[in-house]
C-alpha positions in Angstrom: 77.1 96.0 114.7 74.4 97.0 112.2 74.9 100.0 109.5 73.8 101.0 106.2 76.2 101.8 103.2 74.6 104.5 100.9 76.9 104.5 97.9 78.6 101.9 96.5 81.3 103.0 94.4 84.7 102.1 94.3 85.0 102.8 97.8 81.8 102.3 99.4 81.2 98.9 97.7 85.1 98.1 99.5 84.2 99.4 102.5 81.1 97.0 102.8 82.8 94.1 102.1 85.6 94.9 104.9 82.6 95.6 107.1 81.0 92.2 105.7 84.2 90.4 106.2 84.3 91.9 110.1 81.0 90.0 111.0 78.7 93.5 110.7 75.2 93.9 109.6 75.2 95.8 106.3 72.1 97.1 104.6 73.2 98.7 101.1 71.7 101.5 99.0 73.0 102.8 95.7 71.1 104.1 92.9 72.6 101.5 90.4 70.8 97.8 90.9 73.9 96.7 89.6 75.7 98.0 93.0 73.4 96.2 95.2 73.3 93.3 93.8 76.9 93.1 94.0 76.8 94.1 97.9 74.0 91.6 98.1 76.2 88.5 96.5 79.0 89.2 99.2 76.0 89.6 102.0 74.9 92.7 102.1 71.0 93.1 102.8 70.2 95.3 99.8 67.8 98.4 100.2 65.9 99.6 96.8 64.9 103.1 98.7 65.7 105.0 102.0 62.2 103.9 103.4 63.0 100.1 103.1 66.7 100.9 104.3 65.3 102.9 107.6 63.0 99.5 108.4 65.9 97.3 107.7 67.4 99.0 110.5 67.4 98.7 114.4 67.1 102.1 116.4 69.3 103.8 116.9 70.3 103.7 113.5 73.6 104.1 111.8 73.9 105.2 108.3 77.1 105.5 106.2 77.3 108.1 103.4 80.0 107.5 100.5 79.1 109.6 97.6 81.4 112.1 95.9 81.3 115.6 97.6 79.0 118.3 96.7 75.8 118.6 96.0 75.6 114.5 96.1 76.2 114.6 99.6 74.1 117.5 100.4 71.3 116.0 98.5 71.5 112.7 100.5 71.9 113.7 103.7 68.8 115.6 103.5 66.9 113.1 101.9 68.1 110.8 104.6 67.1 113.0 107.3 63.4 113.0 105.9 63.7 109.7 106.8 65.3 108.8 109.5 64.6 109.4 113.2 65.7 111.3 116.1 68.7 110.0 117.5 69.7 108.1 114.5 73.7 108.7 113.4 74.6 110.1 109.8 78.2 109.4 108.6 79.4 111.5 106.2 82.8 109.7 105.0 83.3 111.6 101.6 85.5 114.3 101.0 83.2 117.4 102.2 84.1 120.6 102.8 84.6 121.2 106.4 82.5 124.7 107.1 79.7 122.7 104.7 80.1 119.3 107.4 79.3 122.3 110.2 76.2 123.9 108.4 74.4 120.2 107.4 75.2 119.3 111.5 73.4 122.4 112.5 70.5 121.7 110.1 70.2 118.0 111.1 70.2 118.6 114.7 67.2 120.4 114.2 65.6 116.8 113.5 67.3 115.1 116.5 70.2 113.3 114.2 73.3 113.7 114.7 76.1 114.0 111.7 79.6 112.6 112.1 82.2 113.5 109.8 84.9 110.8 108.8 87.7 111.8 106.9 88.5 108.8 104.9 92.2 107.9 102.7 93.1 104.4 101.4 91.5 104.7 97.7 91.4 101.3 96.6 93.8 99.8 98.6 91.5 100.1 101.8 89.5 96.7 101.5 93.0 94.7 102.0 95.1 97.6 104.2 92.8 99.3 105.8 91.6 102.7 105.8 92.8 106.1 107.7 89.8 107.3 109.4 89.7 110.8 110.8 86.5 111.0 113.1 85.1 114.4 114.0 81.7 114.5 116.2 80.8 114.0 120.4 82.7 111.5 122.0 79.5 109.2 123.1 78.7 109.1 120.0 82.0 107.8 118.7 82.7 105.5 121.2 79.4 103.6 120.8 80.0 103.5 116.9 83.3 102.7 117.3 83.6 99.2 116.4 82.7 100.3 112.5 85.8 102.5 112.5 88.3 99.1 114.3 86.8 97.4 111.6 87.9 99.7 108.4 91.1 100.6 110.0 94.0 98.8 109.3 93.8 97.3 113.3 91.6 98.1 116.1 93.8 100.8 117.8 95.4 102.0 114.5 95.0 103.8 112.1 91.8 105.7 113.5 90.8 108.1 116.0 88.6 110.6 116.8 90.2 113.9 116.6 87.7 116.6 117.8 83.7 118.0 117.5 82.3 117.5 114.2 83.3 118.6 111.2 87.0 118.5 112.4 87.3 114.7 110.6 86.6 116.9 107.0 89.7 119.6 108.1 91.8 117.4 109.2 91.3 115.3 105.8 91.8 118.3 104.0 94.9 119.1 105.1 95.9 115.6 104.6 95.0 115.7 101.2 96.9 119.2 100.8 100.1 117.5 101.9 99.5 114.7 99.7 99.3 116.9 96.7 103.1 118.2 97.9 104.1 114.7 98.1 103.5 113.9 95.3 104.4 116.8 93.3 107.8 116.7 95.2 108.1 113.0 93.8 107.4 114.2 90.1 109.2 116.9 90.0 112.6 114.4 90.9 111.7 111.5 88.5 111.2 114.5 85.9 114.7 116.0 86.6 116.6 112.3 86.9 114.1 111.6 83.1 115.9 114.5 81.6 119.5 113.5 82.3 120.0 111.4 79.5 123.7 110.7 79.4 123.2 108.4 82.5 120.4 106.5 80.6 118.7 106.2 84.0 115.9 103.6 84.9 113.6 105.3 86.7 111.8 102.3 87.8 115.0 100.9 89.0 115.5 103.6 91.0 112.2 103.8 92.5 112.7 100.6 93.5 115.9 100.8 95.0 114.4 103.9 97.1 111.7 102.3 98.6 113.8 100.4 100.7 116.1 102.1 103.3 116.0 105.5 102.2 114.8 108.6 104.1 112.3 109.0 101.0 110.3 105.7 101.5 106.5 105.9 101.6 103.3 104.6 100.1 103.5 106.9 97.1 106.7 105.7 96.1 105.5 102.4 96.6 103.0 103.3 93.6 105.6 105.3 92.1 107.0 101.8 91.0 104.5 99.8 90.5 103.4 102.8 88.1 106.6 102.8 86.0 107.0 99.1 86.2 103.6 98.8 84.0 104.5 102.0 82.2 108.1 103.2 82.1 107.4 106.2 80.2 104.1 106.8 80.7 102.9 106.5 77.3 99.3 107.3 76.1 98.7 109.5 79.5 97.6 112.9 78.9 99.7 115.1 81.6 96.8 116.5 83.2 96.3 115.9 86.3 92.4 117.2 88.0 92.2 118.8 91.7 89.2 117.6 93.7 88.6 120.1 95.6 90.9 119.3 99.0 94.1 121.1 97.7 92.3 124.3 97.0 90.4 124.4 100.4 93.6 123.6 102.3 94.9 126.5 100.2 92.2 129.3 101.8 92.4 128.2 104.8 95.7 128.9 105.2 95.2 132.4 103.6 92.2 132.9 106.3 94.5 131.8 108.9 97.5 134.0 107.8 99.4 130.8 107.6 102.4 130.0 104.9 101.5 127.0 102.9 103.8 127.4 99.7 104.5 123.8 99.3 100.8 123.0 98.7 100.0 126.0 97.0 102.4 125.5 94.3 101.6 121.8 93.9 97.9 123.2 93.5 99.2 125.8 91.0 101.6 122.9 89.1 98.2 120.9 88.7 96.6 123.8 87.1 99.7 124.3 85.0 99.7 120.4 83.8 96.6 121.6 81.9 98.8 123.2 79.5 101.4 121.0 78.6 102.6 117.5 78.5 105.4 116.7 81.1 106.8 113.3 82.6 106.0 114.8 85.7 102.3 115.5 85.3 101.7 112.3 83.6 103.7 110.7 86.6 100.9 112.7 88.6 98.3 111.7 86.7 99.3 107.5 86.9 99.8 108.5 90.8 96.3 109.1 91.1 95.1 106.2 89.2 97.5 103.9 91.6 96.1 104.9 94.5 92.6 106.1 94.4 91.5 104.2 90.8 91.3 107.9 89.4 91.2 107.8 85.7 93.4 109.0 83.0 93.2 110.7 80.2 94.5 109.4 77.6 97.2 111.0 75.5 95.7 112.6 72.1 99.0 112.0 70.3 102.4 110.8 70.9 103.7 111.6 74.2 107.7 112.7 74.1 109.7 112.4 77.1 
């Protein structure tokens, strides 16, 4: 199948070469020359503007958005639509806002497109494992473009799936990154307490380790738990701040709007605000988390960080 890739970042420069690697058509677009070059070397078709993308392109066209949330988003998708044609397919794979996803739908439809909304986690880890796609839009619509989403996900019948009308991909990412951020609070918070008991001497690595195989806490972010503390056992030179993107705080009202008790995620929300402040093992833990599995940066540490 035949797609275009507009943003080749970490993720979207990934998810072109797994695309690439799956025997699809890509035609890239990024602002940086640097970024289409790159897609071009592993055999991309490279666009220098959304004119010369749009002829690359057979009708109906399919076109892959992967630039960070916000106003980057919103100012691509309408540019795209002032060039594109009705019945073309927009995919919006960033981390948008749901009730935004449902306003740029409306305002496409009113050119004949049609926007689908794919919730998208796997960070940097997605070009070798796969990514989890969340798909929200009509179900023609996803069917026929399906064979892009068996292509990113980990296997053809895993991993993916569409999950409602559109904008539903962006909610259910949200809350996906809201339980991520008690996850991995829950997993700081421990290492912090085990840190502080000193008379054991514990290895926290060690123990991360041994947890990753058998027990009833296993997962993918203890997984980078270790490999964290195995380069790092005390998280030297990391400032303990850890940023929110956005996800946490949307999952957050939405659950007040709903009347619904979230106070696992709204605490690891409020700990991530508090990490701001001061310079704990468990917010620097945070902070390396991020960078593990979503190539987040760090800031580094302005003096000499004490356990």
């Amino acid at each position: 199948m035949q797609i275009a890739m507009i943003g080749l970042g970490k993720m979207g420069a990934n998810m072109t070469t797994r695309l690439l690697n799956g025997g699809h058509s890509v035609v890239a677009y990024d602002l940086k020359e640097d970024a289409i070059k790159a897609a071009e070397a592993e055999g991309a078709t490279g666009a220098r503007t959304l004119e010369e993308l749009r002829e690359y392109l057979l009708k109906p066209r399919t076109a892959w958005i992967m630039v960070p949330s916000g106003h980057p988003t919103e100012d691509t998708i309408y540019k795209l639509a002032r060039v594109l044609e009705p019945g073309d397919v927009i995919i919006d794979g960033g981390n948008s806002f749901y009730k935004d996803t449902l306003r740029r739908a409306k305002i496409v439809q009113g050119d004949g497109l049609e926007l689908i909304d794919a919730g998208t986690s796997g960070g940097i880890w997605g070009l070798s494992e796969g990514y989890s796609l969340m798909v929200g839009g009509s179900k023609e619509t996803v069917k026929r473009i399906s064979p892009i989403f068996e292509t990113l996900a980990p296997a053809k019948d895993k991993g993916w799936g569409h999950v409602g009308p559109v904008g539903s991909g962006h909610f259910v990412k949200m809350v996906h990154n809201g339980i991520e951020y008690g996850l991995m609070q829950a997993y700081a918070e421990g290492f912090e307490l085990m840190g502080r008991k000193e008379e054991f001497g514990l290895d926290l690595h060690q123990i991360a380790e041994i947890w990753r195989h058998g027990s009833v806490v296993r997962s993918w972010l203890l997984d980078l738990t270790a490999n964290a503390l195995s380069e790092n056992p005390k998280l030297e030179g990391i400032e303990a701040y850890v940023p929110d993107s956005g996800e946490g705080r949307w999952t957050v009202m939405e659950a007040i709007e709903l009347a619904t008790s979230v106070p696992v995620i709204s605490l690891a929300l409020q700990e991530r605000f508090s990490s701001r402040e001061n310079n704990p093992f468990s917010d620097r833990l945070l902070s390396a988390l991020r960078n593990q599995f979503g190539g987040h940066s760090m800031k580094p540490a302005e003096s000499k960080v004490k356990h």
